[in-house]
PAZAPA-4460 file (N, C-alpha, C; in steps of 0.05 Angstrom, whole numbers, plus 32768, in hexadecimal, padded with zeros to 4 digits):
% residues 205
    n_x    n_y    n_z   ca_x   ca_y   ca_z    c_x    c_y    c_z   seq   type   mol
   7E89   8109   800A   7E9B   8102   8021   7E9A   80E4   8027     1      X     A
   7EAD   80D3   8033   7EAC   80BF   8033   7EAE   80B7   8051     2      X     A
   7E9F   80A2   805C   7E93   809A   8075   7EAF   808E   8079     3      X     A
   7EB4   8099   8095   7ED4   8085   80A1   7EC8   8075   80B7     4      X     A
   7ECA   805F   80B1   7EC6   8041   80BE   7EDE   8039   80CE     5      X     A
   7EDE   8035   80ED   7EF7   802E   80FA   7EF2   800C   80FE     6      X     A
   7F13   7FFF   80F5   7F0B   7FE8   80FE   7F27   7FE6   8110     7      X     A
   7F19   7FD6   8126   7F27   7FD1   813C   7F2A   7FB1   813F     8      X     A
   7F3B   7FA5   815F   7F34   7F8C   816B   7F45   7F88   8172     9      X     A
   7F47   7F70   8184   7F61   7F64   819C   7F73   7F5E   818F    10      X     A
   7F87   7F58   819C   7F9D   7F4F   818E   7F9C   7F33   8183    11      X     A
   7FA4   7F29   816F   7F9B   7F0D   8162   7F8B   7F0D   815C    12      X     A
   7F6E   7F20   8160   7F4D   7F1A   814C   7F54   7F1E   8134    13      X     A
   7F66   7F25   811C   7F63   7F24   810E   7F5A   7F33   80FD    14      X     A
   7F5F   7F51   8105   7F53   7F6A   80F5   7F6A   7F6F   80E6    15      X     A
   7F81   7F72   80DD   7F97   7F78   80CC   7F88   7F5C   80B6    16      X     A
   7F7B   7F44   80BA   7F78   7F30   80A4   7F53   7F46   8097    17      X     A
   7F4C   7F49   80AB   7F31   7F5A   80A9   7F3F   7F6A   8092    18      X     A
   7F49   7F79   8096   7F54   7F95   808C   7F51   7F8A   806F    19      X     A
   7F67   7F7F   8073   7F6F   7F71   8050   7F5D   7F6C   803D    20      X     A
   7F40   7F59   8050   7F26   7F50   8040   7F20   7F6B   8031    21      X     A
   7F1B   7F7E   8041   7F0D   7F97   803E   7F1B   7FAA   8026    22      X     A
   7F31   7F9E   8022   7F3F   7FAC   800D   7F3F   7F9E   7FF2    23      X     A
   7F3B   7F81   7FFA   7F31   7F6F   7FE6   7F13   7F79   7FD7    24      X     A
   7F0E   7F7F   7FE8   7EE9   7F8A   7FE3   7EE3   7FA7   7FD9    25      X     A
   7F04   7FB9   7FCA   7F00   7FCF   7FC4   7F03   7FE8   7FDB    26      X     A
   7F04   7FDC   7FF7   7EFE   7FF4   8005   7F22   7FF9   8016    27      X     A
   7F1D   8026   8011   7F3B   802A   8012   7F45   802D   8031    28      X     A
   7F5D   8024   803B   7F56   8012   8054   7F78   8027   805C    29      X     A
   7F6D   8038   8075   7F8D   804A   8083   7F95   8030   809B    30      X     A
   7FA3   8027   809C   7FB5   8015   80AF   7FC5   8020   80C4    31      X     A
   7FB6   8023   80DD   7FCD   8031   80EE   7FE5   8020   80F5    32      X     A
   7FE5   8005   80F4   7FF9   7FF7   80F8   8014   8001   80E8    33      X     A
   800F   8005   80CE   801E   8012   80BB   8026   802D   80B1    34      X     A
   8014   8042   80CE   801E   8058   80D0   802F   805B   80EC    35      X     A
   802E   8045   80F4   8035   8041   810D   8055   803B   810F    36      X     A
   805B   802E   80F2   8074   801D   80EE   8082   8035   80E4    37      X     A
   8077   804E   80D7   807B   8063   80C1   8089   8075   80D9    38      X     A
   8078   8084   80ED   8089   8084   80FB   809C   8086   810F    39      X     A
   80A3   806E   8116   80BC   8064   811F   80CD   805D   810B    40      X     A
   80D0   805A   80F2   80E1   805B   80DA   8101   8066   80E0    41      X     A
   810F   8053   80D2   812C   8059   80D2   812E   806F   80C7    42      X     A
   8145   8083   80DC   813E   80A0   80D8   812B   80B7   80DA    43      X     A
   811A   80B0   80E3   8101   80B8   80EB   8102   80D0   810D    44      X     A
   80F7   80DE   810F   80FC   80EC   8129   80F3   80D5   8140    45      X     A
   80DC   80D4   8137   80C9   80BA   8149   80DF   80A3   814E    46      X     A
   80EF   80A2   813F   8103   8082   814F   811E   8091   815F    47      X     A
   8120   80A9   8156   8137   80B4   8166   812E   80B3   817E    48      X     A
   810F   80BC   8184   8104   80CA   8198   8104   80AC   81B0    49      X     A
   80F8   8094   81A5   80FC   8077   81B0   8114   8076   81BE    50      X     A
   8131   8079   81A8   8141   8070   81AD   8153   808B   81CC    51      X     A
   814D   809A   81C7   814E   80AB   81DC   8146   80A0   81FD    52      X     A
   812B   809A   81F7   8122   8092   8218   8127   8076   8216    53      X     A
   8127   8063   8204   812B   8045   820B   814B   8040   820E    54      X     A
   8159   804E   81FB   8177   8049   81F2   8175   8036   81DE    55      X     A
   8194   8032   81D4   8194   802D   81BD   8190   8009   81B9    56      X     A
   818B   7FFA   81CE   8183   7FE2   81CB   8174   7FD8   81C2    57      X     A
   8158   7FE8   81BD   8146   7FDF   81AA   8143   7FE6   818A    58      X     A
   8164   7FEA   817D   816F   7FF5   8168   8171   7FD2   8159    59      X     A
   816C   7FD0   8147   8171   7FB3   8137   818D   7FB1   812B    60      X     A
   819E   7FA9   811B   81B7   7FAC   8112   81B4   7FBE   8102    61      X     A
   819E   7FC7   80F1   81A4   7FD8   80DD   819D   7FE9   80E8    62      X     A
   8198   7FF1   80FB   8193   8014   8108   8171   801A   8109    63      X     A
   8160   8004   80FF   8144   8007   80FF   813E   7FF9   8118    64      X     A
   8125   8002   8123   8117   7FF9   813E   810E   7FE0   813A    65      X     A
   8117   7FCD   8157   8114   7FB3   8154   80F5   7FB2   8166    66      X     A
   80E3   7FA8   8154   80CC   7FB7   8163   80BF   7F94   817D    67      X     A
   80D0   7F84   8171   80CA   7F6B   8184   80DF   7F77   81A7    68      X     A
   80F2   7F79   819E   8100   7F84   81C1   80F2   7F99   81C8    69      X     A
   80E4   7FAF   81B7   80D8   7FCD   81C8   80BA   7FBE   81D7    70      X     A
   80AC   7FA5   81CA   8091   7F9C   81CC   8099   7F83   81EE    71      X     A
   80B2   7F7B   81E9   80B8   7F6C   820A   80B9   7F7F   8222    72      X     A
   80CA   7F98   8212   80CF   7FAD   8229   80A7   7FB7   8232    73      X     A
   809C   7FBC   822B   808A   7FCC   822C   806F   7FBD   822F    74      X     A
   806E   7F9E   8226   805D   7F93   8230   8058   7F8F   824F    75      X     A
   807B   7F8D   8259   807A   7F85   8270   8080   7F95   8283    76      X     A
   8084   7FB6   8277   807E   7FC1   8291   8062   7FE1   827C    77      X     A
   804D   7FE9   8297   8041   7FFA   8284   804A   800F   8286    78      X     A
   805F   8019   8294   806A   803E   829D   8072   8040   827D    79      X     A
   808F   8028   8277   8099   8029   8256   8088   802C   824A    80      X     A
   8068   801B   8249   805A   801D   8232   8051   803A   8228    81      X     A
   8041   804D   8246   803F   805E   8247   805A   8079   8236    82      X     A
   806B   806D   823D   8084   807D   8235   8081   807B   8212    83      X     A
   8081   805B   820E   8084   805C   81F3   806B   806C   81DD    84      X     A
   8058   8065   81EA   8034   8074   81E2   8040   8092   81E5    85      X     A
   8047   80A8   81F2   804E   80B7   81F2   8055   80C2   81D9    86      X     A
   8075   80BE   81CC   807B   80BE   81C0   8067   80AC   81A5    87      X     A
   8063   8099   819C   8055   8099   8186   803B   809D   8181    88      X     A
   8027   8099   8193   8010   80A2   8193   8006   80C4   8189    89      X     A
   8014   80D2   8190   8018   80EF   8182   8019   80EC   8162    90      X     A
   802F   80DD   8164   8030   80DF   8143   8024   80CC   812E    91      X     A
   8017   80B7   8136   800B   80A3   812F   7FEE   80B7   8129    92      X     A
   7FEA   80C2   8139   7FCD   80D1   8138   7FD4   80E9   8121    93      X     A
   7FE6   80FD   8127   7FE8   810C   8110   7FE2   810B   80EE    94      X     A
   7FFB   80EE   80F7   7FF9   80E5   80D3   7FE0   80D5   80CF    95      X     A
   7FDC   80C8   80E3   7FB8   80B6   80DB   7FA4   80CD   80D7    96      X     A
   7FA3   80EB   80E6   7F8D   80F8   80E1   7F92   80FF   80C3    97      X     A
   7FAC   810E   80B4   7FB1   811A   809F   7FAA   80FB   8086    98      X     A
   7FA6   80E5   808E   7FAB   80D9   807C   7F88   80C8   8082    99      X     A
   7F81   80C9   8095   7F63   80CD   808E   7F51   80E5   8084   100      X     A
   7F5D   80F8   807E   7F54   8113   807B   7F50   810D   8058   101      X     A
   7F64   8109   8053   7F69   80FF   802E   7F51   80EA   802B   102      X     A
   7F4C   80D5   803B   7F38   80C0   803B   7F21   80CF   8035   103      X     A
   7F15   80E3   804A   7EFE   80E8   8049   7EF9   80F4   8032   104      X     A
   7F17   80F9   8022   7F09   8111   8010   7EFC   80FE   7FF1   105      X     A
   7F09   80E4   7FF3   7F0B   80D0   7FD9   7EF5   80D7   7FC9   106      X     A
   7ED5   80C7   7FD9   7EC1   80CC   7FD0   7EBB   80AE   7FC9   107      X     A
   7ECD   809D   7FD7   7EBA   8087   7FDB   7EA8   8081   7FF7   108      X     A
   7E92   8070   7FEE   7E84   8065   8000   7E8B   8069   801B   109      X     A
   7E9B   805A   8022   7EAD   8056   8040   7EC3   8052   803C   110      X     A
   7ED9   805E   8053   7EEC   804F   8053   7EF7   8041   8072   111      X     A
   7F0C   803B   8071   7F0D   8025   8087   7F26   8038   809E   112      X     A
   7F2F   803B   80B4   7F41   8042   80C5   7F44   802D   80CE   113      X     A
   7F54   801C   80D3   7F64   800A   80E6   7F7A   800E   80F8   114      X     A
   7F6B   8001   8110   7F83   8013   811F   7F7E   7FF3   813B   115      X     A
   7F8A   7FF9   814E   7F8C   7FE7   8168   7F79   7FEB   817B   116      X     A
   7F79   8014   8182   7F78   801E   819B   7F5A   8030   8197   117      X     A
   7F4F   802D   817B   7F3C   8041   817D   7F26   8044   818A   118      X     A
   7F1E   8029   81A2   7F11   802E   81B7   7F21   803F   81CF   119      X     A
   7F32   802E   81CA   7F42   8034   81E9   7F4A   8055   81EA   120      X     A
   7F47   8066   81D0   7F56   807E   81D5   7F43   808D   81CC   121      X     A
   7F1F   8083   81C7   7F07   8097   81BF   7F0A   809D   81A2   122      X     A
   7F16   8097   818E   7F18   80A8   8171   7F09   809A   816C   123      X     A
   7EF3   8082   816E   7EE1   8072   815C   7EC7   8089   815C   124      X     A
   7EC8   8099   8176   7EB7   80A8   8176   7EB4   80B3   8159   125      X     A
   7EC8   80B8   8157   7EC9   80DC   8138   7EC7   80CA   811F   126      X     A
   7EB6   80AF   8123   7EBB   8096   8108   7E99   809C   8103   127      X     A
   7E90   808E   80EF   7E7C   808B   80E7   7E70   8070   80F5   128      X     A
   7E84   805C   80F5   7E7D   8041   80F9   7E93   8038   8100   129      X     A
   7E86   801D   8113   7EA4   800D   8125   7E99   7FEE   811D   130      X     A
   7EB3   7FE6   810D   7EAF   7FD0   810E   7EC4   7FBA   8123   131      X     A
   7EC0   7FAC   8133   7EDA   7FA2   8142   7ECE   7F83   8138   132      X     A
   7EF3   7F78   8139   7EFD   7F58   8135   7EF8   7F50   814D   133      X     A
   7EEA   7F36   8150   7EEF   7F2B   816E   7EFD   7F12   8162   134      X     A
   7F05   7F03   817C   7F0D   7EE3   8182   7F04   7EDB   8199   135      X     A
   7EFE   7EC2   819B   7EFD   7EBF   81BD   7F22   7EBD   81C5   136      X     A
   7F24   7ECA   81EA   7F3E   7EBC   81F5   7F4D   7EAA   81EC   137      X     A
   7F46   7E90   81EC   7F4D   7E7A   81E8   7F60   7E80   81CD   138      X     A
   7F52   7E8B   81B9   7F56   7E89   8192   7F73   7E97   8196   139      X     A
   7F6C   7EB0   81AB   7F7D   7ECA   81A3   7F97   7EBF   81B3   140      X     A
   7F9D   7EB5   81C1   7FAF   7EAA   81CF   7FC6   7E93   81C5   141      X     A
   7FB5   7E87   81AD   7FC7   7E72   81A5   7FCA   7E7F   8190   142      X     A
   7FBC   7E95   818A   7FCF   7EA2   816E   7FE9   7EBC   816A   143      X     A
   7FE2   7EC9   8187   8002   7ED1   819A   8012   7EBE   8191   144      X     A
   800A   7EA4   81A1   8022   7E99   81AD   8030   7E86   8195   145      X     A
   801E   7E88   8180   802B   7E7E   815E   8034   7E8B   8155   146      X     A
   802D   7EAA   8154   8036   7EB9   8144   804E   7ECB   814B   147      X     A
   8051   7ED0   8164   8064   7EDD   8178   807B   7EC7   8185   148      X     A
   807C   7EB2   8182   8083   7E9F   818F   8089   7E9D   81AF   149      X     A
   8071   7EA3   81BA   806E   7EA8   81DB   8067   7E96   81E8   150      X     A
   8065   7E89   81FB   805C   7E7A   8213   803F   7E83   821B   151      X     A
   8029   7E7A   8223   8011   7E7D   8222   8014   7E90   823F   152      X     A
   801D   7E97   8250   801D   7EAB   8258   8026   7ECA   825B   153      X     A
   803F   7EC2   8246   8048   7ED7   823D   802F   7EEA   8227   154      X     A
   801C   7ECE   8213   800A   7EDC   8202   7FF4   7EE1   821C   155      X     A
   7FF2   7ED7   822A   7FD3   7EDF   823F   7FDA   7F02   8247   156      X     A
   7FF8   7F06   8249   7FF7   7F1F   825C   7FF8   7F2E   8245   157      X     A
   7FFE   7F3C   822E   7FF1   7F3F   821B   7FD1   7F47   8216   158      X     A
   7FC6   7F2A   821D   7FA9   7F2C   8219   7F9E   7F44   822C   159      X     A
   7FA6   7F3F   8242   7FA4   7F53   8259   7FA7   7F6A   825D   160      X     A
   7FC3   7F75   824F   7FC5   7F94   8245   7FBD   7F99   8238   161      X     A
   7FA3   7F97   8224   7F92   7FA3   8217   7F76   7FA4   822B   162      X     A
   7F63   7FB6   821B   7F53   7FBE   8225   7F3F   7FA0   821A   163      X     A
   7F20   7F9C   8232   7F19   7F82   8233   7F01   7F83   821B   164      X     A
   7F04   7F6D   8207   7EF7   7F73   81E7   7EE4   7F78   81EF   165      X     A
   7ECD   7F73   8205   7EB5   7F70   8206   7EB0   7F8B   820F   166      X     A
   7EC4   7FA1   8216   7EBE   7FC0   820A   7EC1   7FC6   81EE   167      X     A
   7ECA   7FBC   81E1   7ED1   7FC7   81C7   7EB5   7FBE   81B2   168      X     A
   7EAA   7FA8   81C5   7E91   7F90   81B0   7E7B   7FAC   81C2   169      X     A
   7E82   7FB4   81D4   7E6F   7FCD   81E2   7E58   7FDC   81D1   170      X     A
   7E72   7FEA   81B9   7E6F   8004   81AC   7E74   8002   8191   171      X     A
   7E75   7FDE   8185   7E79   7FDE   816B   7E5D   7FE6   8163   172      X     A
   7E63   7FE9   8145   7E4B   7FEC   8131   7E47   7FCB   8129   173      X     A
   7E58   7FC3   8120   7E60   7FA6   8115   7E70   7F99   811A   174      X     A
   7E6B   7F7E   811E   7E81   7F6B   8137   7E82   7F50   8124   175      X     A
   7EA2   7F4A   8123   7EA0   7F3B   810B   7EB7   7F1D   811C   176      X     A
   7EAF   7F05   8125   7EB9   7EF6   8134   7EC7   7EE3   811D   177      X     A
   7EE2   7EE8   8130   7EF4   7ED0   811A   7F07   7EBD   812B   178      X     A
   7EF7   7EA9   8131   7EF9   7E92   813F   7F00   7E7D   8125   179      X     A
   7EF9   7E7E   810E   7EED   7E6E   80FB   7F03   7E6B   80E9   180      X     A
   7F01   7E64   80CC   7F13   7E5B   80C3   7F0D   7E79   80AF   181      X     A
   7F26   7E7C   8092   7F18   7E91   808C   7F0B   7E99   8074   182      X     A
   7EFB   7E8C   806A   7EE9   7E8B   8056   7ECF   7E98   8067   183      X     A
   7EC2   7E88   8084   7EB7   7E96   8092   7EB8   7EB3   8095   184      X     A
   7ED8   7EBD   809F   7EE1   7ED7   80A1   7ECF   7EE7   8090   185      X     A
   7EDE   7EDB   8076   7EDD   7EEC   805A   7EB5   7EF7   8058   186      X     A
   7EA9   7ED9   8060   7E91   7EDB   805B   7E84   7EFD   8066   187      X     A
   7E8F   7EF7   8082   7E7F   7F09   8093   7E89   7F1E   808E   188      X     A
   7EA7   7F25   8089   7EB1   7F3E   8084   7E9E   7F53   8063   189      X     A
   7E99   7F38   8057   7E86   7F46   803D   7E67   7F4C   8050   190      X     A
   7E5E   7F41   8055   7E43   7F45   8065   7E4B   7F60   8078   191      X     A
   7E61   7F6C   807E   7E5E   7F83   808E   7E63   7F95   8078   192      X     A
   7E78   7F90   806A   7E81   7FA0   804E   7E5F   7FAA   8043   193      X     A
   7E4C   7F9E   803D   7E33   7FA2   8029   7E29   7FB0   8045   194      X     A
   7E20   7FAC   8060   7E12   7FB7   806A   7E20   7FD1   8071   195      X     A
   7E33   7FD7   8075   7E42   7FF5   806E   7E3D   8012   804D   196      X     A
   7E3F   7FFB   803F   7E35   8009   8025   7E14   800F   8028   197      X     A
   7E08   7FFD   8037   7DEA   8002   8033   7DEA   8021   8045   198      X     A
   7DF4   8015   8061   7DEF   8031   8079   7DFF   8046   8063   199      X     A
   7E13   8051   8054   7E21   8066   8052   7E15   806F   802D   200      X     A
   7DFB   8057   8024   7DF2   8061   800F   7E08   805F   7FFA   201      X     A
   7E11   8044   7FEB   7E1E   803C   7FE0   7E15   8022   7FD7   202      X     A
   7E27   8014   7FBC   7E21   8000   7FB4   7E42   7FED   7FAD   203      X     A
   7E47   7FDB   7FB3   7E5D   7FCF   7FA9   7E5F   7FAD   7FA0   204      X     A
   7E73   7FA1   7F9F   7E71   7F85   7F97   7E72   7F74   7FB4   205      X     A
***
């Protein structure tokens, strides 16, 4: 059986770049971001179901979900967000459990769950190990507001609707800070990679 490792972190720490290392390094890595996008998918029940309680404004020209107008609506009020979690959170979990279920069965070492919320909604519990991305404020803020193209308060309130990292640094197993440039990243992300294979009785590169 293979040990499921959750990796988590704030928005901007840098766990989707985490992720990637980790797949660089051999290890098979479920992405909830990308079961997340799966479904709300054009044609999908999950985007009918959106487009039902939001209406059809957060439809893009080609009929797929424009997921930057559903993220203005919902940042800024939480009843929507709640509304929107509703609807995908059900199904995000479904297909993440059936498609970690296949993981466990591989028969490698570890594998990796990535996800946003896995403090905030208890599943790190049913993990073997938690690894969470940190940043300091400061880092995570100017990389919103580069990457989102937001105003530093538009990225602060953001920072705010998440839950505060220094619960999530609570209950990790392994806390991997990426303030740094990313060769650093890379460094530390292998230094948790080998001490994972040691705890789960494994060997890798």
């Amino acid at each position: 059986m293979t040990a499921i490792v959750g990796l988590t972190g704030g928005i901007a720490s840098g766990k989707s770049t985490v992720g990637r290392i980790f797949r660089e390094l051999g290890v098979h890595v479920v992405d909830a971001d990308l079961v997340a996008r799966e479904v709300v998918a054009k044609g999908s029940e999950g985007l009918a179901e959106v487009v039902r309680v939001f209406g059809e404004d957060v439809l893009a020209e080609d009929g797929s979900l424009d997921r930057k107008k559903v993220g203005a609506i919902v940042f800024a009020d939480a009843e929507k967000r709640r509304a929107l979690e509703a609807i995908t959170h059900p199904r995000i979990a479904a297909r993440s459990m059936s498609e970690l279920a296949a993981l466990a069965q591989r028969g490698d070492v570890y594998g990796i769950y990535e996800a946003a919320l896995l403090v905030e909604n208890g599943s790190y519990r049913m993990m073997q190990a938690l690894v969470v991305v940190a940043a300091s404020a400061e880092v995570q803020v100017a990389r919103v507001m580069a990457r989102d193209a937001l105003d530093a308060d538009a990225a602060r309130a953001r920072l705010a609707a998440q839950l505060p990292l220094e619960q999530k640094i609570a209950v990790a197993d392994h806390v991997i800070w990426n303030d740094g440039d990313l060769a650093a990243l890379r460094a530390r992300t292998d230094e948790v990679h080998h001490a994972l294979l040691a705890r789960f009785g494994g060997t890798g590169r």
